[in-house]
C-alpha positions as CSV (number, residue, x, y, z in Angstrom):
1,X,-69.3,-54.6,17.5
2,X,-71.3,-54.4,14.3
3,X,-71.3,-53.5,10.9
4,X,-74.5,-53.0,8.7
5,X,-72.4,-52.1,6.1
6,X,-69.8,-55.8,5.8
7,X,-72.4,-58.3,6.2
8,X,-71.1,-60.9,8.1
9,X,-69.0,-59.0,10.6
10,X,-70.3,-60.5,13.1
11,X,-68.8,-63.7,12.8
12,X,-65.5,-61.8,14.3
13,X,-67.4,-61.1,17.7
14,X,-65.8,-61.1,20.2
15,X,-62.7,-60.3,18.7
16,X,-61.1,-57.0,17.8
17,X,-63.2,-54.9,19.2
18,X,-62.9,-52.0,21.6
19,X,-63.8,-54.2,24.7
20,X,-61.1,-56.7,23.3
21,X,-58.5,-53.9,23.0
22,X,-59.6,-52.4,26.6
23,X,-58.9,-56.1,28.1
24,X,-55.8,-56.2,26.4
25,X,-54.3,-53.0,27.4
26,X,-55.3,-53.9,30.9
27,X,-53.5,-56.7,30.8
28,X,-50.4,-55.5,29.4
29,X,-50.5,-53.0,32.9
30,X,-51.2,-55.8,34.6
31,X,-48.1,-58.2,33.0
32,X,-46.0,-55.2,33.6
33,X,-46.8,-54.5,37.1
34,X,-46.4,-58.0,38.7
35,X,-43.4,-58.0,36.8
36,X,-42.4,-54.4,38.8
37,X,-43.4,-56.5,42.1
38,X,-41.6,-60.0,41.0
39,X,-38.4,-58.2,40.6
40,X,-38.7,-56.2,44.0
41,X,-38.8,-52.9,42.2
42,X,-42.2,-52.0,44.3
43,X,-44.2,-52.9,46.9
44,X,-46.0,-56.0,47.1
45,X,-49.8,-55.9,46.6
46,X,-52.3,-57.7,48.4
47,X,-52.8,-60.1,45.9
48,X,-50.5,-62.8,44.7
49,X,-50.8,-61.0,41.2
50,X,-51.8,-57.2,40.1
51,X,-54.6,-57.6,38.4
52,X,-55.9,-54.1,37.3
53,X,-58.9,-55.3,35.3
54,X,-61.3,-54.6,38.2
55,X,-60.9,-51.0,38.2
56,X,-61.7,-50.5,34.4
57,X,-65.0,-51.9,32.4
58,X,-66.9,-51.9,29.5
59,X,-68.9,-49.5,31.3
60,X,-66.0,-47.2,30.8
61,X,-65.4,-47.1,27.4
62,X,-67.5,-44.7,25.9
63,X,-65.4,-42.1,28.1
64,X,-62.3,-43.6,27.1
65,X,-63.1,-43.5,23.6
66,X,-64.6,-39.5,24.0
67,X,-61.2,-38.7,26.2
68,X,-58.7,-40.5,23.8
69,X,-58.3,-37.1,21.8
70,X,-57.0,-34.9,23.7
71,X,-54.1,-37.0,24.2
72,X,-54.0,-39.2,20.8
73,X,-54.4,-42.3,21.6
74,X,-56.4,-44.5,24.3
75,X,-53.5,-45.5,26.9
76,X,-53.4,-42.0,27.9
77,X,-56.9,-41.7,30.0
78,X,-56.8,-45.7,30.4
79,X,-53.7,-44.8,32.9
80,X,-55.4,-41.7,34.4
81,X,-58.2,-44.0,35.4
82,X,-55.8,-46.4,36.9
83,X,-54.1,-44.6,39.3
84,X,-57.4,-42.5,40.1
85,X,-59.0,-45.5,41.1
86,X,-56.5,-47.5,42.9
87,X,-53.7,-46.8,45.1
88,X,-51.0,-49.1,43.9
89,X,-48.0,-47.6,43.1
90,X,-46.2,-48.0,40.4
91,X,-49.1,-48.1,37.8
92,X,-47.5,-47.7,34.3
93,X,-44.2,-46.8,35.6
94,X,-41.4,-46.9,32.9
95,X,-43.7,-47.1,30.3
96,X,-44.8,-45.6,27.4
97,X,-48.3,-45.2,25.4
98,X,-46.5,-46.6,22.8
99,X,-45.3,-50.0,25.0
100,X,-48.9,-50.7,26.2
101,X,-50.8,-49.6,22.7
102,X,-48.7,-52.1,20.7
103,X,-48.1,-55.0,22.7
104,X,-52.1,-55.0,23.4
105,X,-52.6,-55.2,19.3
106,X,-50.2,-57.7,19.7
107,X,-52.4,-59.7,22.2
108,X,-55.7,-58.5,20.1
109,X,-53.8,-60.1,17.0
110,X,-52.5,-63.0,18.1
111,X,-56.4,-64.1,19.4
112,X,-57.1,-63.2,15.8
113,X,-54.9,-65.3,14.5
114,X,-55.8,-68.6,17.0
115,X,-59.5,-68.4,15.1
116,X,-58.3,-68.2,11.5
117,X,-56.0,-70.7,12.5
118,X,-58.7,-72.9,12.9
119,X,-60.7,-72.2,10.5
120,X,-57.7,-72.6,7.8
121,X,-57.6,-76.2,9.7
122,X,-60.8,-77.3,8.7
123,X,-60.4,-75.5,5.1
124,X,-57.4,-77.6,4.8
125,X,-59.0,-81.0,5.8
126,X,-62.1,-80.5,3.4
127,X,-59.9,-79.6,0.4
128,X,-57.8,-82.5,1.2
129,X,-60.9,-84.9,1.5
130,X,-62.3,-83.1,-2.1
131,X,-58.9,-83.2,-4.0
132,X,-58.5,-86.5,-3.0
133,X,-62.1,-87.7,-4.0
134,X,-62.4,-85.8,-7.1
135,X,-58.7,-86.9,-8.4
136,X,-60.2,-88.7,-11.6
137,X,-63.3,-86.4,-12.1
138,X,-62.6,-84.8,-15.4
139,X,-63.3,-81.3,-16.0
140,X,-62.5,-78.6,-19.0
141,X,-59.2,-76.8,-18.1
142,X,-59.7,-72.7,-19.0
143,X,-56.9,-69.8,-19.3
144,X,-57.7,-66.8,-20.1
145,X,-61.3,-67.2,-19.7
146,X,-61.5,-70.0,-23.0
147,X,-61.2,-73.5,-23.0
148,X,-57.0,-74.9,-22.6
149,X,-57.0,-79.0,-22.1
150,X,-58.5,-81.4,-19.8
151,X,-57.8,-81.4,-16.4
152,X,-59.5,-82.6,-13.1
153,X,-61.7,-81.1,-10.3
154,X,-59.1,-82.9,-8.1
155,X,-56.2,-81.1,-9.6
156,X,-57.9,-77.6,-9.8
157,X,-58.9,-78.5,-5.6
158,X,-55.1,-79.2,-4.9
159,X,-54.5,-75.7,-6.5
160,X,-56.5,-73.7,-3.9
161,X,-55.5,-76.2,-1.4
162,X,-51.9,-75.1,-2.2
163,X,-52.5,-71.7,-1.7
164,X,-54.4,-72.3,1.8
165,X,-51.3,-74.1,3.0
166,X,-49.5,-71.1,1.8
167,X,-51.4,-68.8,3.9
168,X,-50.9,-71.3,6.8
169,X,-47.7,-70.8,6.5
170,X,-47.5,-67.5,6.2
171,X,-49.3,-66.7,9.5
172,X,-47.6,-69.5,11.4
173,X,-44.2,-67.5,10.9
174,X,-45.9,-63.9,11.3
175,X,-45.0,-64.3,15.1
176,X,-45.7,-61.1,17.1
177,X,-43.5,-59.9,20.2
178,X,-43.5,-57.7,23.0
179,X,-42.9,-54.1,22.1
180,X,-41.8,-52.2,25.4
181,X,-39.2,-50.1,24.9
182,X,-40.0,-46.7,26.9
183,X,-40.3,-43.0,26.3
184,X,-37.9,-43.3,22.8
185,X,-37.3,-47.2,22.3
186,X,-33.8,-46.7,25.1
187,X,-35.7,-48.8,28.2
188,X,-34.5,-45.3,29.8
189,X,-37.2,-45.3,32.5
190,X,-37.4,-49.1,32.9
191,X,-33.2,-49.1,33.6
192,X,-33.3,-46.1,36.3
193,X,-36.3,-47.8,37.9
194,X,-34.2,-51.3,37.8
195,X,-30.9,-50.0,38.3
196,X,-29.3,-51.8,35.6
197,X,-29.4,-52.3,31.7
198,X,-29.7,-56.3,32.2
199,X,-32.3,-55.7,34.8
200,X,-34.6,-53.5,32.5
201,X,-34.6,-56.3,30.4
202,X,-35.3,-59.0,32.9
203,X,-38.5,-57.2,33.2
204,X,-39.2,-57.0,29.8
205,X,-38.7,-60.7,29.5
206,X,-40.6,-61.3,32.7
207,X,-43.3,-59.3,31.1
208,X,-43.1,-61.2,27.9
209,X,-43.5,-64.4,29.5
210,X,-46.4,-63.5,31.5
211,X,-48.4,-62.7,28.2
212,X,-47.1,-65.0,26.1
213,X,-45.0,-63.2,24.0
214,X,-41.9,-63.7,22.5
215,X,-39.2,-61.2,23.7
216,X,-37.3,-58.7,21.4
217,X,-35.8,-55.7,21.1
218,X,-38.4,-52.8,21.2
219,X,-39.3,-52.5,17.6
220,X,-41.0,-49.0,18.2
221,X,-40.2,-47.5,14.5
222,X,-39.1,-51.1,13.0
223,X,-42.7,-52.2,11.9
224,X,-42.2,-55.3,10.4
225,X,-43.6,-57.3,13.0
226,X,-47.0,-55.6,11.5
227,X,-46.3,-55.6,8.4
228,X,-45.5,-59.0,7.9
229,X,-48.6,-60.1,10.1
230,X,-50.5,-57.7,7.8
231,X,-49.1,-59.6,4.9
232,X,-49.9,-63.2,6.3
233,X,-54.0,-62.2,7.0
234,X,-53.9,-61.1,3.0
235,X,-51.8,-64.0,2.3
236,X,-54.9,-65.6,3.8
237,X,-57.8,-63.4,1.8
238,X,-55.8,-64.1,-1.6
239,X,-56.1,-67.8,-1.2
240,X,-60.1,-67.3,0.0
241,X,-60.3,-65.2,-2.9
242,X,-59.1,-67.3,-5.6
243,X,-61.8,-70.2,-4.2
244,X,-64.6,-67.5,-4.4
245,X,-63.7,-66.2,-7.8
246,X,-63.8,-70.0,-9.1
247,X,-66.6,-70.8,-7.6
248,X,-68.4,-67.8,-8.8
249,X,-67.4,-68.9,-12.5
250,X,-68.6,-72.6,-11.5
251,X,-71.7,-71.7,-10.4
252,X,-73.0,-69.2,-13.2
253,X,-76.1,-71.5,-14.6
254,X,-74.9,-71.6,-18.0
255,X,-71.7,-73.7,-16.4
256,X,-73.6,-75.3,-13.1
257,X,-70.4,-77.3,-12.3
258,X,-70.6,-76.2,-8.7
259,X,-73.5,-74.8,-6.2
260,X,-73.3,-73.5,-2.8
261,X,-74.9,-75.4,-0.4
262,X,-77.4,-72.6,0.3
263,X,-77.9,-69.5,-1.9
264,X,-78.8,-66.6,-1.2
265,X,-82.4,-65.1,-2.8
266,X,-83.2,-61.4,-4.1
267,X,-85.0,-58.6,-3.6
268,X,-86.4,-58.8,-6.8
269,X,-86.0,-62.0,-8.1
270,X,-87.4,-64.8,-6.3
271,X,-85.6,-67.4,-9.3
272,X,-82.0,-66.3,-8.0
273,X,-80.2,-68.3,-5.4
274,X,-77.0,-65.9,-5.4
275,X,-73.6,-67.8,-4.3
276,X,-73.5,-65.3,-1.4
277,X,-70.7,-66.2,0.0
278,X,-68.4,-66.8,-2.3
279,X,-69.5,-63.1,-3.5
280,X,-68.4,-61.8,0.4
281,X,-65.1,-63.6,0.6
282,X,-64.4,-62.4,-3.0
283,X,-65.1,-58.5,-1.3
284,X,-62.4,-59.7,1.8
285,X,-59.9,-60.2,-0.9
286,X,-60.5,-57.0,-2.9
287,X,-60.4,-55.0,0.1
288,X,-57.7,-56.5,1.9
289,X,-54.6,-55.5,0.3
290,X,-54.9,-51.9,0.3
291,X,-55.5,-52.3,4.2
292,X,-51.7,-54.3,3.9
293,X,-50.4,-51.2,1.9
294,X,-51.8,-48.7,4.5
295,X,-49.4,-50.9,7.2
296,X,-46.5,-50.6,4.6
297,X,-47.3,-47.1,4.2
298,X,-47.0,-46.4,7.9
299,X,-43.7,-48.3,8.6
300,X,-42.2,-46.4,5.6
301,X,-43.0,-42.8,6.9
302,X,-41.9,-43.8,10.4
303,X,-39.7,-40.7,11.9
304,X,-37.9,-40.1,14.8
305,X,-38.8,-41.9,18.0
306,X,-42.8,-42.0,17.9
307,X,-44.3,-41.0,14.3
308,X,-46.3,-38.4,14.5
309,X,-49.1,-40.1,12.8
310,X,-47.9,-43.4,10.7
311,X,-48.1,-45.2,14.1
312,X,-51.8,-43.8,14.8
313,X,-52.9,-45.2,11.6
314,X,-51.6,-48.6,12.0
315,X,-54.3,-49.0,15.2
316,X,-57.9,-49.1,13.4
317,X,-55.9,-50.8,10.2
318,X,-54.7,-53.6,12.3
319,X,-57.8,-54.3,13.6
320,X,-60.1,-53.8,10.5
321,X,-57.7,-55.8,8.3
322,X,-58.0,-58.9,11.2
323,X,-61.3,-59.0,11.8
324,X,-62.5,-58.9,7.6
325,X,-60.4,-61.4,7.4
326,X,-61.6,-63.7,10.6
327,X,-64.8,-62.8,8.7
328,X,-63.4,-64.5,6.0
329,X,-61.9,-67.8,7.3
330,X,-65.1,-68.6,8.3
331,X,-67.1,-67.8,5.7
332,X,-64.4,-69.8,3.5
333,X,-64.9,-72.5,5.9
334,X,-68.8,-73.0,5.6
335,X,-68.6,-72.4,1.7
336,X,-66.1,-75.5,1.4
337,X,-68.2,-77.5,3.8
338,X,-71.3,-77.2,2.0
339,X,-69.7,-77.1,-1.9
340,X,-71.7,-79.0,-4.6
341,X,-70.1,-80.3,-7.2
342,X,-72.0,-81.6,-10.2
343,X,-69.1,-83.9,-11.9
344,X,-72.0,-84.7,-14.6
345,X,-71.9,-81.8,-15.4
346,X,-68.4,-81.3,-15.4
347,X,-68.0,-84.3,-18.2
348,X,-71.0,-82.8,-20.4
349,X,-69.0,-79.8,-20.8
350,X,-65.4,-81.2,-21.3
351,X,-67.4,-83.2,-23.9
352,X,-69.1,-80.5,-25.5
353,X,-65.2,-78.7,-25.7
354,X,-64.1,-81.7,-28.0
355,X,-62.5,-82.1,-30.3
356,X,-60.9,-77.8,-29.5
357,X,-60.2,-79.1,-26.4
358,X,-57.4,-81.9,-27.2
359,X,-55.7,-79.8,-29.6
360,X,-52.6,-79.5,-27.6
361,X,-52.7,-83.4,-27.2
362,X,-53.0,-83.9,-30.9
363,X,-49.8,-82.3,-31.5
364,X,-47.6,-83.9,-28.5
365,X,-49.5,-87.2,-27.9
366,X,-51.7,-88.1,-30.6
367,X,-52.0,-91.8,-29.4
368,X,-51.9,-91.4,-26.2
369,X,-54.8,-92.1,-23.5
370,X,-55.9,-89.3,-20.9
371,X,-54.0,-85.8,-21.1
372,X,-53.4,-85.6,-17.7
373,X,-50.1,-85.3,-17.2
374,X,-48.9,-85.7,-13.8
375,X,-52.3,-85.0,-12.4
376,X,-52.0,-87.7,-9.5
377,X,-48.1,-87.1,-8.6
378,X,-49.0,-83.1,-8.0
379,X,-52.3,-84.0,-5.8
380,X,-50.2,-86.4,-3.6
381,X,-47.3,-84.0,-2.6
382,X,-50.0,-81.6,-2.3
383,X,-51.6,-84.1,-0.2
384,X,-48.3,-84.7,1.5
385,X,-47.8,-81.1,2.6
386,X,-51.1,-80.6,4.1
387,X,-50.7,-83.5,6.2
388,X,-47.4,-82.2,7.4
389,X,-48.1,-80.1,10.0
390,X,-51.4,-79.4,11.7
391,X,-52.5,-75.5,12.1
């Protein structure tokens, strides 16, 4: 998968795209049937395991994607090839579109989530390492664009650092679970095929486990599952966004307090080295939330048993909002690895500020040493919390 037009993109390969999808509605059949088999609901196949994945391939999906109109959505022509291909009984039986379309986001999403995972873990341990060494470099404070009081690069570190374990957190408690829930969210099909209420939902759970997935009631026009996932990736770009827009100001020359590790040149201007990436992270973060409000969107104008549209929106959403933001993670990662800072230049300015710049201190502590508060006390518990929990 490629985009000329979000340079970058393909940092996200091989996630999120339609062979990704393909492999995970495959295996959502696949979890289903041996699930079908386990509980003696059909016969058993040849194999320890149904595993339909051999009878559909990337060499399919350009018919797939041509023959997913007529019917709305891909699942639709994925089962026709199935069962025209194999002669296993049972293929999709008690399911939905809906059941196999969202529980293989779910899959897509959740191997999303394992690689901005780690990239937030090694965001985390350089901004720990850099708040930590920079604690006592001193530094002009600004609001509102202007000069406020001293601070540190250490403190101003333990700021973003804060809002990268935010984001950590966020997505650690976005989980996403099975969504199987038949033709109108009733496990109608899945009960007359088990015989029972408490069997239907043996299989689900069977099911569940064999992908991975925590079980729950069919959620099939309750969207927050998505939504909040879609909230935890821009959770994510906010945080990435707020580094990039600092580092932009840091590196402008008439500042020069902080330099990517490698620029990136012009067109026109062979003098520029442009702070590339924090100029791509900065477009995530501005494009990320209206992707988030789409989701919300969706989930608001759900109706009846299926929406007649909200859901098929939520698809290519989903997985444009993931991947800009895997995108992301990792450009956040390199531009944190590779970060400059010029702490020279850091005290040339703060002294260049003076005497405007210790007005505030004039007034509450005239005779008083370094204005810094309780610079050290907020980097440790920042400190403290990142070393909490690993990601």
């Amino acid at each position: 998968m490629s985009d000329l037009l979000w340079p970058g993109d393909t940092r996200a390969d091989p996630l999120c795209t339609d062979e990704a999808v393909l492999t995970a509605l495959l295996r959502v059949e696949s979890a289903w049937l041996a699930a079908l088999h386990h509980h003696g609901l059909a016969a058993p196949p040849t194999t320890v395991r149904p595993d339909l994945s051999d009878l559909v391939g990337v060499g399919d999906l350009s018919n797939l994607v041509r023959d997913a109109e007529h019917g709305g959505n891909p699942v639709i022509p994925l089962v026709k090839l199935l069962r025209s291909r194999s002669d296993i009984r049972y293929i999709h039986a008690g399911l939905t579109s809906q059941d196999v379309l969202d529980t293989g986001m779910v899959l897509v999403l959740n191997d999303a989530a394992a690689r901005i995972r780690a990239d937030l873990a090694v965001q985390i341990a350089v901004l720990a390492e850099l708040a930590d060494r920079h604690r006592g470099t001193d530094m002009a404070g600004r609001t509102l664009t202007q000069h406020a009081v001293p601070i540190t690069f250490g403190l101003k570190v333990a700021g973003w650092l804060q809002g990268v374990l935010d984001a950590r957190d966020a997505l650690e408690s976005a989980d996403l679970p099975i969504q199987i829930g038949g033709a109108a969210g009733s496990l109608a099909a899945p009960t007359a095929l088990a015989g029972s209420p408490a069997k239907a939902r043996e299989l689900v759970a069977t099911t569940a486990a064999a992908l991975g997935l925590p079980w729950r009631e069919p959620w099939h026009t309750s969207r927050a599952p998505f939504t909040r996932f879609g909230d935890a990736l821009v959770t994510c770009t906010d945080a990435w966004g707020k580094i990039a827009n600092d580092v932009l100001v840091g590196a402008r020359p008439e500042i020069g307090e902080l330099t990517e590790a490698q620029g990136g040149g012009s067109s026109a201007m062979p003098n520029k080295q442009n702070p590339v990436l924090s100029v791509l992270i900065r477009r995530a973060a501005l494009a990320a939330p209206p992707l988030a409000a789409t989701l919300h969107a969706a989930a608001a104008n759900a109706v009846d048993e299926r929406p007649d549209g909200s859901w098929h929106v939520e698809w290519s959403t989903l997985r444009t909002l993931a991947r800009r933001t895997i995108v992301a993670g990792s450009q956040t990662a390199d531009l944190l690895t590779g970060l400059r800072v010029d702490a020279v230049r850091m005290a040339t300015i703060l002294a260049e500020a003076r005497p405007g710049i210790d007005a505030e201190q004039r007034k509450y502590a005239p005779e008083a040493g370094p204005y810094l508060g309780a610079t050290d006390e907020i980097i440790d518990a920042v400190l403290a919390r990142a070393a909490e929990k690993p990601c």
